[in-house]
C-alpha positions as CSV (number, residue, x, y, z in Angstrom):
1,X,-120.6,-45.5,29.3
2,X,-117.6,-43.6,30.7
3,X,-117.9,-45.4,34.1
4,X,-120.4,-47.8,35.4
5,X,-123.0,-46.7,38.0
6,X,-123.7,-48.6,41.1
7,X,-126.3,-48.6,43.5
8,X,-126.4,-50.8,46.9
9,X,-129.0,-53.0,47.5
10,X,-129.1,-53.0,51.3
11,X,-127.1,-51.5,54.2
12,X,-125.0,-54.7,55.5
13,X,-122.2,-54.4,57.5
14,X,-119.9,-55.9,54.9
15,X,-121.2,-53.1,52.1
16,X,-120.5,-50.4,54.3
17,X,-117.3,-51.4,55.8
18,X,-115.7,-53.1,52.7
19,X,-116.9,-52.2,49.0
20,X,-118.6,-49.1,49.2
21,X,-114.8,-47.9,50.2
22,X,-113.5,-50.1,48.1
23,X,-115.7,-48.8,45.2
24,X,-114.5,-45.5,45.6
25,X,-110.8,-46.3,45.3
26,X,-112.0,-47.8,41.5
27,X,-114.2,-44.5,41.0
28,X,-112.7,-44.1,37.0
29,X,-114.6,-47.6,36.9
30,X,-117.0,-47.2,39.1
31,X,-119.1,-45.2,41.0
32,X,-121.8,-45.4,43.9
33,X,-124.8,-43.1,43.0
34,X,-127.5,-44.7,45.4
35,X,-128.4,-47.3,47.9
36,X,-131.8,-48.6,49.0
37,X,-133.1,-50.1,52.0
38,X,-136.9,-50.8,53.1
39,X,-136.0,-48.7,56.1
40,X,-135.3,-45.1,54.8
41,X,-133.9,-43.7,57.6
42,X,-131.7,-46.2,57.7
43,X,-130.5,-46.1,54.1
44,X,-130.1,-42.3,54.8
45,X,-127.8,-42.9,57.6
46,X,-125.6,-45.1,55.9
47,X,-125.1,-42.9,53.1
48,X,-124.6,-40.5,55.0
49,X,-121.6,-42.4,56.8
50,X,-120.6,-43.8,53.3
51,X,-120.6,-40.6,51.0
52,X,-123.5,-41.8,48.9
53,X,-125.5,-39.0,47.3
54,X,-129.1,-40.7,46.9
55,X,-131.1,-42.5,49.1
56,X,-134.2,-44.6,48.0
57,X,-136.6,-46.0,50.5
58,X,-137.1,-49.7,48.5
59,X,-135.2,-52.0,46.2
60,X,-137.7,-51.7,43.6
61,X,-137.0,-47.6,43.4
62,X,-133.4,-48.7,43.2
63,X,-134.3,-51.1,40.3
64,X,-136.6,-48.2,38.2
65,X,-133.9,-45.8,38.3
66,X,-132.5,-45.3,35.0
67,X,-129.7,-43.7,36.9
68,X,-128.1,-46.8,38.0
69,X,-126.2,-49.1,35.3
70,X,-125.5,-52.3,38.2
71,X,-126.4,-53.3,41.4
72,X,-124.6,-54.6,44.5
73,X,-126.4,-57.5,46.3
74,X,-125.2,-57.6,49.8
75,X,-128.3,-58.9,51.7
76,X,-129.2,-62.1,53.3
77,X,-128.6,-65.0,51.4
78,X,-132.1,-66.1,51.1
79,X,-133.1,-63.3,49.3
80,X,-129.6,-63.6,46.6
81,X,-131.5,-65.0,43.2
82,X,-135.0,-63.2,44.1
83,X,-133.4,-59.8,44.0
84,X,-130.6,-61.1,41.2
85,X,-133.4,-62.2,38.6
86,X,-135.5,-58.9,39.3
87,X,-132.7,-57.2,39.2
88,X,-131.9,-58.9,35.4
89,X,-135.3,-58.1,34.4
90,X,-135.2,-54.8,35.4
91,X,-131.8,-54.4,32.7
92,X,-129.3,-54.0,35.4
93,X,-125.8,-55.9,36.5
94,X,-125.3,-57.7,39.1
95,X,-122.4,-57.9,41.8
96,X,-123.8,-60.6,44.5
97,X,-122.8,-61.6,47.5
98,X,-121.5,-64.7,48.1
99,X,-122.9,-67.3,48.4
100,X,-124.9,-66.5,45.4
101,X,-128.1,-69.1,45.9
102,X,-128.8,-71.6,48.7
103,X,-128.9,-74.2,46.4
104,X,-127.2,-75.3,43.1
105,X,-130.6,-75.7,41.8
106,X,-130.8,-71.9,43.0
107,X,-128.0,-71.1,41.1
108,X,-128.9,-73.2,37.5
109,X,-132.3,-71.0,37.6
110,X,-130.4,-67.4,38.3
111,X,-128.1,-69.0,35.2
112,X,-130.7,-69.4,33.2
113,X,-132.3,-66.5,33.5
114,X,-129.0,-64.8,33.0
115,X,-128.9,-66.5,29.6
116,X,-132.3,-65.0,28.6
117,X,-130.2,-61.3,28.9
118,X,-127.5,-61.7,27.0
119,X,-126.0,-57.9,27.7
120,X,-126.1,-58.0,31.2
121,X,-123.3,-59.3,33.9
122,X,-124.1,-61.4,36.8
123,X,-120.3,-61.8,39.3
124,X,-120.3,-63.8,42.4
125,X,-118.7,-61.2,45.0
126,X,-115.8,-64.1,46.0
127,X,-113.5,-60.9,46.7
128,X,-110.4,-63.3,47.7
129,X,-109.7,-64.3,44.5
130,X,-108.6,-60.9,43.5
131,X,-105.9,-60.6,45.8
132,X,-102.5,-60.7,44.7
133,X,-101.7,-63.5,47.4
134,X,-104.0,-65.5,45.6
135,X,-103.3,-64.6,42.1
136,X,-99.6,-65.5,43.0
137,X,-100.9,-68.9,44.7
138,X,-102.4,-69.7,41.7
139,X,-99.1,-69.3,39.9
140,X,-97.4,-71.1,41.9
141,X,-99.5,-73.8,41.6
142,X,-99.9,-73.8,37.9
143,X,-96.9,-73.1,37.0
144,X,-95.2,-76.3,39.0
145,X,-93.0,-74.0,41.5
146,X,-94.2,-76.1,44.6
147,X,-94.2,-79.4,42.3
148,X,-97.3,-81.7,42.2
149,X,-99.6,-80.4,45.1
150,X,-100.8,-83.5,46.7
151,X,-102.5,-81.4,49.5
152,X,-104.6,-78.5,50.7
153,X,-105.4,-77.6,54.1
154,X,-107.7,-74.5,55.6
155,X,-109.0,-73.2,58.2
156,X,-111.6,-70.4,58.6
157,X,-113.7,-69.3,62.1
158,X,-114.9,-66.9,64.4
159,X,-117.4,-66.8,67.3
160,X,-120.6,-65.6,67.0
161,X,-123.7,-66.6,69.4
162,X,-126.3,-63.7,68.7
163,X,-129.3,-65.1,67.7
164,X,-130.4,-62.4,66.0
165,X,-127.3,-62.7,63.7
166,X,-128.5,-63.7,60.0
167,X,-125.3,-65.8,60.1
168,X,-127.2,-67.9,62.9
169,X,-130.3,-67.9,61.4
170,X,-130.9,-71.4,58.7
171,X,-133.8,-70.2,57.4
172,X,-132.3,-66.9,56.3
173,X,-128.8,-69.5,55.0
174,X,-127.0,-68.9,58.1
175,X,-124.7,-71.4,59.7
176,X,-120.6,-72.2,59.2
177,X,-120.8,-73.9,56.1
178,X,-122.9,-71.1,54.2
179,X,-121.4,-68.4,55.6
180,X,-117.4,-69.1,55.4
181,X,-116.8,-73.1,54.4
182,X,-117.8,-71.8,51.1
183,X,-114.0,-70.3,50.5
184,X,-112.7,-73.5,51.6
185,X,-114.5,-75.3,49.1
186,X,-113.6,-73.0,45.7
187,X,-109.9,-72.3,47.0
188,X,-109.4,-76.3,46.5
189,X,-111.6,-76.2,43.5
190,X,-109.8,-73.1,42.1
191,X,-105.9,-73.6,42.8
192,X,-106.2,-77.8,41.4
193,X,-108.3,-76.9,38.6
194,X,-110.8,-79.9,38.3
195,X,-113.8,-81.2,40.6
196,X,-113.7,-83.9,43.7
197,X,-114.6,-86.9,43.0
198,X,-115.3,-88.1,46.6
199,X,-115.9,-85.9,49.5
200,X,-116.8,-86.7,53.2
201,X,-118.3,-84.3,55.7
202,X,-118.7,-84.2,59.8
203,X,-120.5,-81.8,61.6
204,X,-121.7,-80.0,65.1
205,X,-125.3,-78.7,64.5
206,X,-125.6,-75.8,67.4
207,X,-128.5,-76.9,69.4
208,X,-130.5,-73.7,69.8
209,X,-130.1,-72.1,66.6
210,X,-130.1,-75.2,64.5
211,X,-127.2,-74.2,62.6
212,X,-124.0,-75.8,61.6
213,X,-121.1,-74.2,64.2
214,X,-118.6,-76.6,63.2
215,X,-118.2,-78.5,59.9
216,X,-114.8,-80.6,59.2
217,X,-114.4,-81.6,55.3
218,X,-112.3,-83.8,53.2
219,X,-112.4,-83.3,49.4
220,X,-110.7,-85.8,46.9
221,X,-109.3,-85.0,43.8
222,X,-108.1,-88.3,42.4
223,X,-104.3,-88.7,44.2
224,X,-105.1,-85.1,45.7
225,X,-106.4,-84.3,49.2
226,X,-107.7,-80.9,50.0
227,X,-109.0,-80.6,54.0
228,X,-110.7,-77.8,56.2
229,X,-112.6,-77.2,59.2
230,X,-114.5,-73.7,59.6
231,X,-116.7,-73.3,62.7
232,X,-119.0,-70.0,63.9
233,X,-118.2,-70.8,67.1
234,X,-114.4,-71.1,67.8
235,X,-111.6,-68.5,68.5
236,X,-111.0,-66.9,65.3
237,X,-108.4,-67.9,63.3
238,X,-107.8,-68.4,59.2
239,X,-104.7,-70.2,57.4
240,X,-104.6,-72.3,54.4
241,X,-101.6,-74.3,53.8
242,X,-100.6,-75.7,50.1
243,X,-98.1,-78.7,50.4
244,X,-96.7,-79.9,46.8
245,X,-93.8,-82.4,46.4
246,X,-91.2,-79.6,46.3
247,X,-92.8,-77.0,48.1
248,X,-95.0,-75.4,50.4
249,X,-97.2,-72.0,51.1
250,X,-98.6,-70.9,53.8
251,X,-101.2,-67.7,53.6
252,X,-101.6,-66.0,56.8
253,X,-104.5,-64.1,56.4
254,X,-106.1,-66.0,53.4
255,X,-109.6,-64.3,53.1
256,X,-109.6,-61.0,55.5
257,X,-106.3,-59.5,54.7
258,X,-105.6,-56.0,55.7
259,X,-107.7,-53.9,52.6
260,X,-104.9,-50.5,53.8
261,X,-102.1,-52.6,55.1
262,X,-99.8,-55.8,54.2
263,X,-100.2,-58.8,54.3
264,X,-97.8,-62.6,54.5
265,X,-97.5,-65.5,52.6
266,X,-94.4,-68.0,53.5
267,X,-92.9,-70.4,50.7
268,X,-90.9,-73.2,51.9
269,X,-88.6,-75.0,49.6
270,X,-86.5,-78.0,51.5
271,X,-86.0,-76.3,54.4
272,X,-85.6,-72.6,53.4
273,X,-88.6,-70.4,54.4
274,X,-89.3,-67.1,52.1
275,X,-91.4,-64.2,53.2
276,X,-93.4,-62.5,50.9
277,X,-95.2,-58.8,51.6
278,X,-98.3,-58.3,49.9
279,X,-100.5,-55.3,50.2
280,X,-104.2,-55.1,48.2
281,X,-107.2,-54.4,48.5
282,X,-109.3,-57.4,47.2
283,X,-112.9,-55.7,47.3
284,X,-111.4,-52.7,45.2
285,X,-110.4,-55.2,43.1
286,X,-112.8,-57.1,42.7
287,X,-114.9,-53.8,41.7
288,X,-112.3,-53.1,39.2
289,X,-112.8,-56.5,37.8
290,X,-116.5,-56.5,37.4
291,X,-116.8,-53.0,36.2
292,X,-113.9,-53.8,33.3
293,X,-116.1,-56.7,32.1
294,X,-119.2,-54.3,31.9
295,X,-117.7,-51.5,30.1
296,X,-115.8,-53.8,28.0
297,X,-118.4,-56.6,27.9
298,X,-116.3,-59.3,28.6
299,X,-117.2,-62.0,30.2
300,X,-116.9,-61.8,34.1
301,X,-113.8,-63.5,35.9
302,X,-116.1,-65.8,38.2
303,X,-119.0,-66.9,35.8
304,X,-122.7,-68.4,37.6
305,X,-121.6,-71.7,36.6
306,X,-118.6,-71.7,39.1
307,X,-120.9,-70.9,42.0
308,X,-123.1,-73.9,41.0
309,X,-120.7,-76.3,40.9
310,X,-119.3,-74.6,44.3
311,X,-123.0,-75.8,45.9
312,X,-122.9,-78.9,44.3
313,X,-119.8,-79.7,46.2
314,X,-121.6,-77.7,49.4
315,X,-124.2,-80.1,49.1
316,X,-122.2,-83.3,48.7
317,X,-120.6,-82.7,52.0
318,X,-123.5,-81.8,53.8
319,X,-124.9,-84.9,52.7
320,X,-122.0,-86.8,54.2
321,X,-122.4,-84.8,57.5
322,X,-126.3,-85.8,57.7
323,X,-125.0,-89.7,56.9
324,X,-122.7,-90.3,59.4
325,X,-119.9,-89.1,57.6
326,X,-120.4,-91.9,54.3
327,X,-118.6,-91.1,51.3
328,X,-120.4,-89.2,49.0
329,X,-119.3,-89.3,45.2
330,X,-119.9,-86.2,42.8
């Protein structure tokens, strides 16, 4: 396999707009051949306005093709694992959308029936982690530049109040939490290495849509403190702060950075502020990533058992949020 061969699952905003470009920056890696929707015309549109060269009127034409080496899952999250484990059993990869499951338990079944085909690649589509702010983050923090980090702190909204919006919509995994508290969660998870012990959640259910608008969060990792609030319905805004006991960085634009421009990160040791210029495009990266592990079957840099213990923590909070804000241990 000189390069592997993707087809789209979908037409969603984010596909269009982000990693069908993306995938064509990595096109030595990887290369769109087809997309699919249940609305043809609609598929044909989009590939039309995405440079795609075949159009298929159902995911299960996409799935018989023997054209198409991997799919990209970028619809609703209700229907992540369904199409995931048909996808499996029809012998194709699988780049999903984050979240990958509504439910840990969601996630232990796609697992397992990843296990049963040993060959094939299943990725969470986290594109942040691929960016180089992140990478350096994470070296940063490993590596004991900004000392012991003792504390974590994000923040992640927008306003949204269309009720036809999936991302207001529970039963299709809609609401704050699902939709962007989700980075919150793995960034803490990520950069300390290890599991809360403890977290505690609050939250403002939206009355109408019966969706989570605003979630607050505190996870503990023994002596460590890692905080967030994300909301779907407040000015948007993003920032994650990392404080250590000798420094401190501050990411601007920590999950929608620029994918054709730069972006800043600020590192303060006692006093002195640095400035530091990034420019990447995390979705082509990300592509790049998850076509190198199929081509060189290696094991994929965000494995299925990451995004289970990601819910686990999801659910913990929300548990916390539903009890008044109790404790809840992990």
């Amino acid at each position: 396999m000189e390069y592997v061969r993707m087809g789209v699952m979908g037409t969603a905003g984010t596909a269009l707009k982000r990693t069908i470009p993306a995938m064509h920056k990595e096109s030595s890696l990887c290369r769109v051949q087809a997309i699919a929707s249940r609305n043809r015309a609609r598929a044909e549109q989009a590939a039309r306005e995405a440079g795609i060269g075949q159009v298929m009127g159902s995911y299960e034409e996409l799935l018989e093709s023997p054209d198409i080496d991997a799919v990209y899952i970028p619809l609703p999250n209700h229907m992540h694992v369904l199409w995931a484990i048909k996808a499996l059993r029809a012998g194709k990869h699988v780049l999903c959308e984050k979240p990958v499951a509504m439910s840990a338990q969601q996630a232990r079944e796609l697992a397992d029936e990843a296990a049963r085909h040993p060959g094939l690649k299943v990725m969470e589509a986290f594109m942040y982690r691929h960016h180089d702010q992140w990478r350096e983050a994470k070296r940063l923090v490993d590596d004991g530049s900004l000392g012991k980090v003792r504390a974590i702190r994000s923040v992640f909204s927008y306003y949204n109040t269309d009720p036809a919006n999936i991302r207001n919509r529970p039963d299709m995994g809609g609401g704050a939490m699902m939709d962007i508290g989700c980075y919150c969660i793995s960034l803490s998870r990520w950069l300390l290495g290890a599991e809360p012990d403890m977290v505690r959640g609050t939250v403002d259910m939206d009355p109408d849509f019966g969706t989570d608008r605003l979630f607050c969060g505190t996870m503990q990792f023994g002596a460590r403190v890692s905080s967030f609030t994300c909301s779907t319905q407040l000015e948007a805004h993003q920032r994650v702060d990392i404080l250590g006991t000798r420094g401190r960085m501050e990411l601007l634009l920590p999950f929608n950075p620029p994918q054709d421009g730069e972006t800043s990160a600020f590192l303060s040791y006692g006093g002195g502020v640095e400035e530091i210029r990034f420019e990447c495009d995390q979705y082509a990266a990300m592509a790049a990533a998850f076509a190198r592990s199929v081509l060189d079957d290696a094991p994929v840099p965000m494995p299925l058992s990451d995004a289970e213990a990601n819910l686990r923590v999801h659910e913990a909070l929300m548990r916390s949020a539903r009890n008044g804000g109790k404790h809840e241990t992990l």
